[in-house]
Structure formats: C-alpha cells, structure tokens
C-alpha positions in Angstrom: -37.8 26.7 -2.6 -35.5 28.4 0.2 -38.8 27.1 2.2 -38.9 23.9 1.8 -35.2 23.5 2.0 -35.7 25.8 5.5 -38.8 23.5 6.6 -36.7 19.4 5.6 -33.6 21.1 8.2 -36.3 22.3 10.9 -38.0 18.4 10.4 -34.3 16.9 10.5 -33.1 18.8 13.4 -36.1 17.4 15.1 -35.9 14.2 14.3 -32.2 13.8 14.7 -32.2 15.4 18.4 -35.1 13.2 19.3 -33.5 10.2 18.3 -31.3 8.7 20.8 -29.5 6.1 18.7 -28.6 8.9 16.0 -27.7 11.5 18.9 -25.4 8.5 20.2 -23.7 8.1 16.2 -23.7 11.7 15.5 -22.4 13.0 18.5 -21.1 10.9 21.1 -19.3 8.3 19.2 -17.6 11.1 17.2 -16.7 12.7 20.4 -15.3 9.6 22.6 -14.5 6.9 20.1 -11.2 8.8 19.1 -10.5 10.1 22.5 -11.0 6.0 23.5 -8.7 5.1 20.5 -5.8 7.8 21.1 -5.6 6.9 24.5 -5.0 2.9 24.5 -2.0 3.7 21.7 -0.9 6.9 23.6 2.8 5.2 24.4 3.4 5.5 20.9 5.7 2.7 20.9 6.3 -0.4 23.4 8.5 -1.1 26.0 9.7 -3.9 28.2 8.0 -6.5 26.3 8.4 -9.7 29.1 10.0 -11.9 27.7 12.0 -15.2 28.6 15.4 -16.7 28.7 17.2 -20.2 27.9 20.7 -20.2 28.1 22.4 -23.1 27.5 25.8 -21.5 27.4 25.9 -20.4 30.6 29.4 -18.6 29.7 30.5 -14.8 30.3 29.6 -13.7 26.6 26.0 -15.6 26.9 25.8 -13.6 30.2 26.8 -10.2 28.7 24.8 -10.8 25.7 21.2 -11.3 27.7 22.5 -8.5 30.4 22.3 -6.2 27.0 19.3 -7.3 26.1 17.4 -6.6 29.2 18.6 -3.4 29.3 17.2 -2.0 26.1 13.6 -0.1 27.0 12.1 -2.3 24.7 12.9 -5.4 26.8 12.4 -6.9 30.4 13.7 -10.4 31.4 11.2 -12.1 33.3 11.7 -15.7 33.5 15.3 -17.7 33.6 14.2 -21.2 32.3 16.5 -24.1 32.1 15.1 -25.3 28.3 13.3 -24.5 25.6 9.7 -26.4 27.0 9.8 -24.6 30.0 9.8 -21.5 28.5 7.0 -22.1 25.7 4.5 -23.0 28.6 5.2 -19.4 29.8 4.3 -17.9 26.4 1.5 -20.3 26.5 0.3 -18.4 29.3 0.9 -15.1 27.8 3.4 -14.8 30.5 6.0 -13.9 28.1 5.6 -12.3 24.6 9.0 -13.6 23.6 12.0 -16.3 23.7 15.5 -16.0 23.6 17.9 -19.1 23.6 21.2 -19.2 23.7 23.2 -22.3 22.1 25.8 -24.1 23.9 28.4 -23.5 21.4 27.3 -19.8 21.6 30.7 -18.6 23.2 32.8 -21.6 21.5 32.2 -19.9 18.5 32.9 -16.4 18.9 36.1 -17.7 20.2 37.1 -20.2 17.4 36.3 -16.4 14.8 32.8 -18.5 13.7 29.8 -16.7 13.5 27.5 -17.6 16.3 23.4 -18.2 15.8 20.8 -17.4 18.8 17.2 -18.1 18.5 14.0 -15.4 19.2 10.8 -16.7 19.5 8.0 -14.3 19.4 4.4 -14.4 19.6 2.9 -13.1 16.5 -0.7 -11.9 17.8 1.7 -8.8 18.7 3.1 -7.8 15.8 4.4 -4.6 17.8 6.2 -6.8 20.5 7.8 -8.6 17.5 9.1 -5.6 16.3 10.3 -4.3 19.3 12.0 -7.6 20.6 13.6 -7.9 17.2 15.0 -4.2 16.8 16.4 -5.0 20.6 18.4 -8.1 19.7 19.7 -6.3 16.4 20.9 -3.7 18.0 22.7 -5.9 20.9 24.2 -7.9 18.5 25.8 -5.3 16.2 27.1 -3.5 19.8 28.7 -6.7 20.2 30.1 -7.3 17.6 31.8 -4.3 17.4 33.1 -4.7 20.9 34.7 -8.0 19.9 35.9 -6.6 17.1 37.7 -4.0 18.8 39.4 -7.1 21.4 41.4 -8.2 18.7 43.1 -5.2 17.9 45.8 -4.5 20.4 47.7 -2.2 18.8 45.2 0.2 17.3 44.4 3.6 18.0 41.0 4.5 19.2 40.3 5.7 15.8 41.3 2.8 14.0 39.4 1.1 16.5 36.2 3.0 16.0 36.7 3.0 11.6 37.4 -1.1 11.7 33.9 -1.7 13.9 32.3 0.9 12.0 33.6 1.6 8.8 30.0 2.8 7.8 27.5 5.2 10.2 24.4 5.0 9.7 22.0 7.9 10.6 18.4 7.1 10.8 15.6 9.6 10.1 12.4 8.8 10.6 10.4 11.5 8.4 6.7 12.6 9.6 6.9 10.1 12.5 10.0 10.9 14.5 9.5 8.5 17.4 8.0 5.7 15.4 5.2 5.6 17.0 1.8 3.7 16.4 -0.7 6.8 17.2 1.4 8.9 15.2 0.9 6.5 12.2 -2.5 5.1 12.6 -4.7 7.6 14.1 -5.4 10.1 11.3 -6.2 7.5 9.0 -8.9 6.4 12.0 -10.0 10.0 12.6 -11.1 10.7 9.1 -13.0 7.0 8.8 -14.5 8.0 12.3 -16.4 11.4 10.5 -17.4 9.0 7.5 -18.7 6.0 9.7 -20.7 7.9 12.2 -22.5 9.7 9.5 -23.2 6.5 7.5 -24.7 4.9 10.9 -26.6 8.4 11.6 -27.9 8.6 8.3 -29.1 5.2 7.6 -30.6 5.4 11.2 -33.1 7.3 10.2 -33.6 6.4 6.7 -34.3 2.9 8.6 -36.6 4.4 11.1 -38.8 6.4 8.6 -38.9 3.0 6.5 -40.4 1.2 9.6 -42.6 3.7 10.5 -44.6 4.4 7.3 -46.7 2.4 5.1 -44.9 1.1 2.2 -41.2 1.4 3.7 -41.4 5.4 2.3 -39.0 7.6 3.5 -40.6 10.4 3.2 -44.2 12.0 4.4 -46.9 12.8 1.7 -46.1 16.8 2.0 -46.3 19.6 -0.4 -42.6 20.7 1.2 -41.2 17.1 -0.2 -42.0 17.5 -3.9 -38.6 18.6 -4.9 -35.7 16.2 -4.3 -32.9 18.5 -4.4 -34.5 20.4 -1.6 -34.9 16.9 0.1 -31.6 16.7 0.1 -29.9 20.0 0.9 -32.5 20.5 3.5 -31.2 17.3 4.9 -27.3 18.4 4.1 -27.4 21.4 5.6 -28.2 20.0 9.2 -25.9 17.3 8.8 -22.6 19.6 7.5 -23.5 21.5 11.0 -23.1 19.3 12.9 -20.2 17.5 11.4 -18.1 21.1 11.0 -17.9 21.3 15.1 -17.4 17.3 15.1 -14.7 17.5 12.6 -13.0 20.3 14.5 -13.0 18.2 17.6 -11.7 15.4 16.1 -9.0 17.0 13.7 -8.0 19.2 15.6 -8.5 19.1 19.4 -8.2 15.7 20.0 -4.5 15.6 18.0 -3.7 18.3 20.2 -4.7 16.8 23.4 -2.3 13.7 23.1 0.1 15.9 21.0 0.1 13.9 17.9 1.8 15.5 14.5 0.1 18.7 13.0 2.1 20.9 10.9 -0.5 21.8 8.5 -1.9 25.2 7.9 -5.4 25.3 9.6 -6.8 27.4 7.1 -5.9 25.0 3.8 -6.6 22.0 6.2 -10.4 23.6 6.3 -10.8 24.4 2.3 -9.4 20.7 2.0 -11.6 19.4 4.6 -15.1 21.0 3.1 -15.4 18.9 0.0 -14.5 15.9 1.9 -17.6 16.5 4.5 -20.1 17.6 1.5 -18.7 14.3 0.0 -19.2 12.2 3.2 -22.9 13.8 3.7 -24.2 13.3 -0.3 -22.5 9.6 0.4 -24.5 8.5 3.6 -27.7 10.0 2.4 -27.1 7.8 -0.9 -25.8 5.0 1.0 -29.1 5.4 3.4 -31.2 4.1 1.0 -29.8 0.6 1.5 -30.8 0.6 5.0 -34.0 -1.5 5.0 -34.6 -1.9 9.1 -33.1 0.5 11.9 -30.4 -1.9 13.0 -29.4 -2.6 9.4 -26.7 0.3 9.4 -24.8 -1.8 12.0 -24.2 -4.3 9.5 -22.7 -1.9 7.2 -20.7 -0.1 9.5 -19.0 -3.6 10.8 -18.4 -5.2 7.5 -17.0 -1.4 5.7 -14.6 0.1 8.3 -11.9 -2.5 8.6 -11.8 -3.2 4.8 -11.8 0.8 4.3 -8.9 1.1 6.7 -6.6 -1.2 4.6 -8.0 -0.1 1.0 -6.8 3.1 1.5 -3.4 2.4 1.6 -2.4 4.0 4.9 -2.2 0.8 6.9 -0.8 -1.2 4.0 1.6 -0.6 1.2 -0.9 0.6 -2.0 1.7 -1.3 -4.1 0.9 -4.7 -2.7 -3.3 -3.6 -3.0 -4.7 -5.3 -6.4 -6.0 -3.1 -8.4 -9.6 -4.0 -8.0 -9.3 -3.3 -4.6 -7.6 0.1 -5.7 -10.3 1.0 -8.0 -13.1 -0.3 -5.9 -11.5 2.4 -2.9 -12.0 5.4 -5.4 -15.6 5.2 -4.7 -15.0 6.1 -1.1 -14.4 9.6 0.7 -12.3 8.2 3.1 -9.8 7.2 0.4 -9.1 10.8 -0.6 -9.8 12.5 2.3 -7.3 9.8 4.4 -4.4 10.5 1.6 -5.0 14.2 1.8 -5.5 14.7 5.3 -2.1 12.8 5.8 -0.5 14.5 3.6 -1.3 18.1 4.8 -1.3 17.3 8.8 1.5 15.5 9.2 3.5 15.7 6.1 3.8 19.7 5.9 1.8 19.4 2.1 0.2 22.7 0.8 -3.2 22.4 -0.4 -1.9 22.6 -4.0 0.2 19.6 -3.4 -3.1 17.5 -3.1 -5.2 19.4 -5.8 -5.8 15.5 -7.3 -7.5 14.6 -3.6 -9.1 17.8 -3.4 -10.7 17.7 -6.8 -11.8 14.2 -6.9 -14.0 14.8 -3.4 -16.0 17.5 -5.1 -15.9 15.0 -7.8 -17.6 12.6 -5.4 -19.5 15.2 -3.7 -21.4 16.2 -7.0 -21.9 12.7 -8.3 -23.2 11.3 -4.8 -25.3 14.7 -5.1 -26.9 13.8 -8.1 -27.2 9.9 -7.3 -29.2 11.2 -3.4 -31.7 13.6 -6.1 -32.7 10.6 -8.5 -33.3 8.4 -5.9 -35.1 10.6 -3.6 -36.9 11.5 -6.7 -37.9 8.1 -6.9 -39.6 8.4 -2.9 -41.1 11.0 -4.8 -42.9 9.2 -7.4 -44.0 6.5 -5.1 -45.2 8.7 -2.7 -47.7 10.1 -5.1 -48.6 6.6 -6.5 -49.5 5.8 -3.2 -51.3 9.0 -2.1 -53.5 8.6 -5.7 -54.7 4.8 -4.5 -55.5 6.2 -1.1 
C-alpha cells in the first residue's frame, strides 16, 4: 500500500513539473498574484482625490470653506468652474472624481443663524474616493461650525468656548485596522482564496489533461498501482500539501510582512489552524477536478467561483445582509472557514481556541471531501477495468 501511495506522488510530481500551465497555477500565480494585488492597494487609503469647484457665493465663508477642503490629504482642488455644467464635463472626463458647489445664499445664511446646504457630487465607480471626499467635507464642516460657534460668544472663556462647540468628544478607534486602510481589510480574505483557487485550477488541469489524453475521458492509467482509491488519492495529496505548505508560507506570511500588513497572531496556532484548511482545500480540488471535462475547463470555474466566494464569506460584506441560502450554500467551501479564521487569528489577536468552530468544521470538510475523492476515484476504478476486460 505505502507503494502505491509512494509510486501515484513520484507519477504526480512528474506530471505536475512537466506541465507548464499547472507549474504556472501551482507556483507562479501563488507567488505573484498577491505580491501584484498588495502592491496596487499598498496606500492603504486615498488621498487628494481631484476634484472640482462651483462657487456661486463667491463670499469670504465660501472661500474659507473650499480653502479647508483642499487642505485635507484626502482632497486636491483641481478645477475652479463657473457652474455646475462645466464642471460635470470634467468628471465626464474622469478629470475630476468629485463636485463641490457652493449656493449663493451659502454665506447669507450662516449670517441670518439658518443652516446652510452645499452640494458633493461624486463619481460612484470609486466607491473609495466617495468615501474619502465625504469624510473630508464632514470634517470641514463640523470645524466650521464650531469656529462660528465660538464668533458669537464674546464674552466667554476659552473653556466655555471649547464646551459650547464641543459639548461631546468623540474618540475614534479603529480596532484591527488602525489606519483604515483597504489592504489591511481586504487582502487576507484574498490571500486565503488565492491557496484555494490556484489549487482548484492546478488540480482540474490535470484531471482535464488526463481526460483528453486517454481513451474514454479516464483519469487514470490501467495499472496495478491504481487499484486502490484511497491510495489514488493520498498519493496525489501528499504532493500537493508539499507544495502548498512552502506556498502558503509565502503568502501568509512573507508577503504580509513585506508590505507590513497586520499580523499579531501566534505563528505556531496560525500553522495547527492552517493544516486542516490545506488538507481541506487539497480533498476539495481533487473532488472538484472531476468536473473538469477539457483542459481549459478549470478557467471557467475559477472565473465564475472567486468573486462570488469573496462576498459569501462575509468579509467583504456584512453576513447579516447575506440570505441564508447564500450562507448555507458558503459552508460547503474552505475558504469560508479558513477566511473567518485566518482573520480572526492574524489580525484580530484570536487564540486558536477562540476559532475551535472554524477549526473543526475544516477537518469536517477535509474528511467528507476525503471520502467524496475515494468513491469517485473508485468509480475511475471500475471503469477502468470494464474497459480493460472489452480490450
């Protein structure tokens, strides 16, 4: 048995390193697509969004108000229009990201004790300059505020001055994500579909490729070494969990490192949480590459999975507002667990006991995609001898 199992890794390793296309999935997409991914979100956060101006005003306040704006870091005046038209041909452009108009009656108002209105327009294919160009207005309008607040009190003290414009301090604290950033948010959850993806692609390579190749679409050869299908597929496993235990270090650890995302967890609970997750991946692509028909067919999959994965998981998308169909249809996935683990742990602080739930449902999915590879492997099996018999 430990022979065959020994002689289905030494064919694998053959046949993966031989393969260009699976040498591409299994090793150089894992290695640069992160690297590639990191690096365009590497700001974290954006600044001086170009946006435009209408002032209609034209007073000291309107002035002091845009002067404000422009010199937040999320925002950088580019264009001074004279109406609203002229400006929207620049975002047209993609000149501009963003609008700002100022009312007439803007100053009038403040004047008079009336509250005054100003208008941003924002281009919503950004939904990060939004934010940003949003968070800079609100913030320029409370300073404002409390700086016309403060006008009207002659006779105060500095400390009455400072209670009656701010009579409540806020102090924000952003947990697990302390400069808000986008990297810091998104790119675990992209790491840990990245180890799942590539293997599914690898995988169902060269479940595709053996189809094409023999008679029958058979997966496997007619050898005395294949008549076991648990050794089919631990003799595949094996191969594979090598190669993905030096990937998955490069990607969930080195590459945080490099661009100096958040890691606080302990590398040695991080591992034990991290094994299950990878047997669970492997035991998942080998089932999942018996749907791959053709070579190219994996593509298919890989496209029309990844972005639905991402959102199911609830990383990139509140789980609350996720129906429950979706939520139960997620379950079925690695990713899911291994994405709300791996979060949890890495940037969180959890201990591996604080995401036992995670960590037992992947060797829950391990064992079942385990079992689900041997019956239909065993299948190959049968139909392998049917067809050797008529021959």
């Amino acid at each position: 048995m430990l022979r065959d199992i020994f002689y289905i890794f030494r064919h694998e390793f053959y046949t993966v390193f031989k393969d260009h296309a699976v040498i591409t999935f299994f090793v150089f997409l894992t290695l640069g697509y992160p690297v590639v991914y990191t690096y365009i979100y590497s700001d974290e956060v954006v600044r001086e969004v170009p946006v435009a101006v209408v002032d209609h005003a034209q007073s000291l306040l309107s002035r002091e108000f845009l002067r404000m704006w422009d010199a937040t870091p999320m925002v950088d005046v580019v264009a001074r229009c004279h109406d609203l038209e002229e400006a929207k041909m620049l975002m047209n452009k993609k000149e501009v990201y963003g609008i700002m108009e100022i009312p007439a009656d803007f100053s009038k108002n403040i004047h008079r004790g009336v509250q005054a209105h100003v208008s941003l327009f924002c281009n919503m294919g950004a939904l990060l300059n939004y934010k940003a160009l949003v968070q800079a207005a609100s913030d320029v309008s409370l300073a404002m505020g409390k700086q016309i607040q403060v006008q009207g009190m002659d006779y105060a003290s500095r400390i009455e001055e400072s209670i009656k414009s701010s009579p409540v301090t806020i102090s924000e604290v952003k947990m697990f994500n302390p400069q808000g950033g986008f990297a810091s948010f998104i790119m675990p959850a992209v790491l840990i579909l990245v180890i799942q993806q590539s293997l599914l692609l690898g995988v169902g390579t060269i479940t595709g490729t053996a189809r094409d190749r023999r008679r029958n679409g058979l997966m496997i050869p007619a050898n005395r070494h294949y008549c076991r299908s648990w050794c089919i597929v631990l003799g595949k496993a094996c191969l594979y969990l090598l190669i993905y235990f030096v990937m998955a270090y490069w990607v969930l650890f080195v590459v945080p490192r490099i661009f100096n995302l958040t890691q606080i967890a302990c590398k040695a609970e991080l591992m034990l949480f991290l094994f299950p997750f990878l047997l669970a991946c492997t035991f998942f692509a080998i089932s999942g590459s018996f749907l791959s028909k053709e070579r190219e067919q994996p593509f298919l999959l890989f496209v029309f999975t990844s972005v639905p994965l991402m959102f199911i998981s609830g990383i990139s998308w509140p789980r609350e507002g996720i129906p429950d169909y979706w939520i139960a249809f997620s379950k079925i996935f690695p990713s899911t667990y291994g994405i709300d683990g791996f979060v949890k742990m890495n940037n969180m602080g959890a201990k591996l006991e604080e995401v036992f739930p995670e960590y037992i449902s992947l060797w829950v999915l391990a064992a079942v995609y385990f079992i689900l590879a041997c019956l239909l492997y065993r299948c190959q099996i049968k139909k392998v001898n049917v067809s050797f018999l008529r021959n």
